[in-house]
N, C-alpha and C positions, 0 to 999 in steps of 0.2 A: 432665846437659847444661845448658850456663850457659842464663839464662833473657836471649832479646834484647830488647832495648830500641832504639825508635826514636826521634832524634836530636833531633825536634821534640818529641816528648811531655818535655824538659827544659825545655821554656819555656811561657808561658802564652798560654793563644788570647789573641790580640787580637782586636777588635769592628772593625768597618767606623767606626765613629764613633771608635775610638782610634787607627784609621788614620787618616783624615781629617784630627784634631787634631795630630800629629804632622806627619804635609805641609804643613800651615796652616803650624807653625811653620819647618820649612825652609825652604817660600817668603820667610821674614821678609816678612809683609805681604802679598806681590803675592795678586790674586785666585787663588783655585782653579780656578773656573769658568771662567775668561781662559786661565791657565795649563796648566792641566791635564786641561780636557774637549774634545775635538773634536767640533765641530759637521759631520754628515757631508751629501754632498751630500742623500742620499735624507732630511733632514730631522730627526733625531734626533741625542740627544748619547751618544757614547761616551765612557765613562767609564777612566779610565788604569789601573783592575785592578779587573778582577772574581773573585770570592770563590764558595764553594759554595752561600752563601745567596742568590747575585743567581741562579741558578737552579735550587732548589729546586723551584719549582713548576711548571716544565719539563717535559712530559710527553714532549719529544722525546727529552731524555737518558738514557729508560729503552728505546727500543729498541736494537734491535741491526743491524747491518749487512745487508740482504738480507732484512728485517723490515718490512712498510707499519706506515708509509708509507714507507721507505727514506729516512730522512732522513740517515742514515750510510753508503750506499747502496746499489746494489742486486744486489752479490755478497758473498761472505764474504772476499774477497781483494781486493786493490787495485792488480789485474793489468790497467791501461790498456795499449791500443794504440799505439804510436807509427805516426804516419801520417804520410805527404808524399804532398802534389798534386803532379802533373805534368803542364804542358801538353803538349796532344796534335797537334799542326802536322803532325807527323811521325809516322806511327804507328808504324815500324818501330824509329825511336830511342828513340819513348816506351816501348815494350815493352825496349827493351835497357836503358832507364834504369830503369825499376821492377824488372828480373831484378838489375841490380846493386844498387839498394840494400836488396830482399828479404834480397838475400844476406847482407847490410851490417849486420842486423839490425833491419831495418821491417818491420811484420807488417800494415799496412794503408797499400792505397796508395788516392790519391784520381785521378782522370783529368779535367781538363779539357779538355770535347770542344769545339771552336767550330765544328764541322762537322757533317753531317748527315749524310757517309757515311763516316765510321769503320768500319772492318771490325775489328767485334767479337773476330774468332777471331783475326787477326792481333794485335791488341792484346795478347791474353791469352795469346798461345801461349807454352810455355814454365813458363807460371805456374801451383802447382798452388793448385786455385781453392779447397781446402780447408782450404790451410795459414794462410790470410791474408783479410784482409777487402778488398774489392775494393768503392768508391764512383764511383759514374758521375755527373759535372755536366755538365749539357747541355740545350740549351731546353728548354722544356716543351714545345712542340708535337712534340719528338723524343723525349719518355720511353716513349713506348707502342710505337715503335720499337727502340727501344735493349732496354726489356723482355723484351719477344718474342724477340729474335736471344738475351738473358742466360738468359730461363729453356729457350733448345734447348740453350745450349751447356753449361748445367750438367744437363742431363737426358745430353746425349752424354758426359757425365764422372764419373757414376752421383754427384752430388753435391747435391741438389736438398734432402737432409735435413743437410746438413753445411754448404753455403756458407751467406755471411754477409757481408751487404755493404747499399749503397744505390742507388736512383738518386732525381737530385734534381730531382721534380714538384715546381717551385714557380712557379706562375703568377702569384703575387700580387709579384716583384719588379721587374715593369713598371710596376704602380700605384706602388709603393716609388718607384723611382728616376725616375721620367717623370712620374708624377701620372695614367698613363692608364691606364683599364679595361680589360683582357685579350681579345684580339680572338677569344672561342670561349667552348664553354660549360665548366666548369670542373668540373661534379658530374659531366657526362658523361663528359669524359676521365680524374678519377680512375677513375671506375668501370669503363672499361675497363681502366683501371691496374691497379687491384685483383682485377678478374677475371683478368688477365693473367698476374700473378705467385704464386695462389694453389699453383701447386704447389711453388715456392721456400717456405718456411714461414718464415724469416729475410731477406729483401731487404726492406727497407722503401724504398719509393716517397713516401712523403706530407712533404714537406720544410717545417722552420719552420726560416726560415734567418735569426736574428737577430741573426746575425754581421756583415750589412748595416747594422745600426742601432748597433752597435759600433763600426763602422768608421765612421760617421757622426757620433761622438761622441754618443750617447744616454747617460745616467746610468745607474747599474745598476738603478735601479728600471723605467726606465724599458725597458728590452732587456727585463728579467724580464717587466714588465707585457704587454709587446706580443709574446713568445713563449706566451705561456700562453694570452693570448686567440686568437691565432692556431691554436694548436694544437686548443684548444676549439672554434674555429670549422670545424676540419677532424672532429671528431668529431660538431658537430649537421649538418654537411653531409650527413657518408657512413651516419652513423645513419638520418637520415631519406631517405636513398636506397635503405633499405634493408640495410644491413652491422651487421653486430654490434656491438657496443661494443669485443669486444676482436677482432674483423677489423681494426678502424679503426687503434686503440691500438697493434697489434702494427706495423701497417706506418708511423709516424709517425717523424722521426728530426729531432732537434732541433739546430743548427747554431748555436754559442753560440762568440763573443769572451769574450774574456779582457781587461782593465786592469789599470793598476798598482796598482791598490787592494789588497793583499794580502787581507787578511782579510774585506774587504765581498765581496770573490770567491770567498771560500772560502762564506762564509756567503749568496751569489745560490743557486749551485748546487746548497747542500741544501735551499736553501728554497724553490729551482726543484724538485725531485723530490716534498717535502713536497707544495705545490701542487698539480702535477701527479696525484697520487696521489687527491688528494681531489677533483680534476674528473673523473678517469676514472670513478672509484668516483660518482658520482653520474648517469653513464649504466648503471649496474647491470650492470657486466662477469661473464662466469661465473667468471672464475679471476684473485684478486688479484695474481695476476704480471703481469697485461696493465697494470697500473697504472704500472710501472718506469718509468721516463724515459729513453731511449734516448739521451745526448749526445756528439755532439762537439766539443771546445772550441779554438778556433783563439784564439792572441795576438795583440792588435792591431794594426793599421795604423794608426791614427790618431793614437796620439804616436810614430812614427817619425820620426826625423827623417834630414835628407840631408846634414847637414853637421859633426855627428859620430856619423856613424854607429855608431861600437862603442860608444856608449851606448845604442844598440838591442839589442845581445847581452844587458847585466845588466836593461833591462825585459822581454826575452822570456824571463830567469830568472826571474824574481819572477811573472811571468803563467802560466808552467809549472805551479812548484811548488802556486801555487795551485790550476791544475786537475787538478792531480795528488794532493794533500793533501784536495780537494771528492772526488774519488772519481767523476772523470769515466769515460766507457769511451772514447775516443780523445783524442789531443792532436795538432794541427799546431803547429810552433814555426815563423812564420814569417821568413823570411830575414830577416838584420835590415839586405842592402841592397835589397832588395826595393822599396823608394819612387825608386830610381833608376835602376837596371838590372836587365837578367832577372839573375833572381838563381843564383849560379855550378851551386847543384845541380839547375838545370833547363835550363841553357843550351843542353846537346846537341840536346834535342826542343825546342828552339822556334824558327821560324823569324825572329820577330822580335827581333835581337841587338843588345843597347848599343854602340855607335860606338866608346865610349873610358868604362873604367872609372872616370874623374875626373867623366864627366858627372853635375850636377845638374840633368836635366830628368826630369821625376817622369813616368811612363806617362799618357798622355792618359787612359787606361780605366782599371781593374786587370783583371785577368784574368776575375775570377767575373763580369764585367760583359758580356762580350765574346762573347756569344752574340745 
């Protein structure tokens, strides 16, 4: 049997320093540093190619996929969810819109509730609650409601060890968006949450939804920074209320934008899970699975724009692949006319409809605001 040879071992390593020397000289003159390093916003310079020796002493590159800290993350497969919201104005439409694009191929649908008596079982009927992941947004003073009706109606569908879904207790994005304190007490009503959902073993209730701060224009350190403590702060809450480390952990679900930043997005979200992994692990979890980072990552709003809009289609490509490449577990791609009209695959269920598909008058609200 011939003996193989591989194509590079014909030539001689070259060193980082006789790379260097060699650019120096194509640039004729111009600076390196000028030319060829990017200073990114989070503070730090990247370099135009990195080599096996620039991580070498990486302790992250020696784990494995579904391995803590899950920096590569946290299945053996890289089987994300594709998911659409759907406003709920209309419950009967929004149940006919989520049967058609189930069908369509979506495996997770999101519901924007702005109401307080959505009938649950109408909603869902139809839908079988084990095939697909099924997320509820809706005030927080409505989650402990919304709860109760979610875990009868997966107990009357013998599915309480198979569903898999969320609803989103997030009291803290009135202080977000208004500056003002949450008018209730906050441990109390998780803690009914939590007691609420305990026979669901998969519904996570406890929301860090830094998709707000995204859509706000935050830098990526900055989303990162303010999910993490947030998340944190929901674990010395329910800890010291008495909950487990990994009661807490299991029910948390983390609500994360997406930018154009290609690769600094790729490298948020593992470094999001990393993190993550080593706060849980310092409330002394029994089982280092409860450490996982539960994410969903939605594409931004905030460099859309309204006046050529199908340059919104190739940034909502590039925000994708990144969360899809990060090794997120769901993605929403959002509409990319969405900053000016309801956008076409939600238009059936919502009562509120664009005039004339030329208008450029942006939603007073957006939608997640509108509770």
């Amino acid at each position: 049997m011939a003996e193989t040879k591989k194509l590079f071992d014909q030539f001689a390593p070259v060193t980082p320093e006789e790379w260097r020397a060699k650019a120096e000289v194509d640039l004729k003159g111009a600076d390196f540093e000028k030319k060829m390093v990017w200073r990114t916003n989070e503070g730090f310079n990247a370099q135009p190619l990195y080599r096996s020796v620039d991580i070498a002493d990486l302790k992250q590159t020696k784990s494995l996929p579904g391995e803590f800290p899950y920096v590569r993350g946290t299945r053996h497969n890289n089987d994300w969810k594709v998911r659409q919201n759907i406003n709920v104005d209309d419950v009967k439409a929004a149940n006919a819109k989520a049967i058609e694009v189930l069908n369509k191929g979506i495996n997770s649908i999101g519901f924007h509730m702005h109401n307080s008596d959505v009938d649950l079982r109408e909603l869902l009927k139809g839908i079988s609650l084990p095939a697909c992941e099924i997320n509820l947004m809706c005030c927080p003073k409505c989650a402990v409601k919304y709860a109760k009706e979610l875990v009868e109606i997966c107990k009357e569908n013998g599915c309480v060890d198979t569903f898999v879904g969320s609803i989103s207790f997030n009291p803290f994005k009135r202080t977000f968006k208004h500056g003002e304190p949450f008018p209730g007490d906050i441990v109390a009503m998780a803690t009914e949450l939590m007691n609420t959902v305990k026979p669901v073993a998969h519904l996570r209730v406890l929301s860090v939804d830094s998709l707000a701060l995204n859509n706000a224009g935050a830098y990526i350190y900055q989303e990162l920074g303010y999910a993490l403590a947030w998340g944190a702060e929901w674990m010395a809450m329910l800890t010291d209320a008495g909950f487990t480390a990994d009661e807490v952990a299991n029910r948390i679900k983390f609500n994360m934008g997406v930018s154009t930043v290609y690769f600094m997005e790729i490298a948020k979200f593992r470094a999001a899970r990393e993190l993550w992994a080593l706060i849980v692990k310092q409330f002394n979890p029994a089982n280092d699975y409860s450490c996982m980072m539960n994410v969903n990552a939605e594409t931004s709003r905030f460099n859309q724009t309204i006046y050529d809009s199908y340059v919104n289609l190739l940034r909502s490509q590039t925000e994708a692949m990144s969360a899809a490449l990060a090794c997120v577990d769901s993605i929403v791609v959002t509409p990319f006319d969405a900053p000016y009209k309801t956008p076409a695959t939600s238009r059936s269920c919502s009562r509120k409809r664009a005039t004339s598909t030329r208008s450029l008058t942006p939603l007073a609200v957006p939608t997640m605001w509108r509770c």
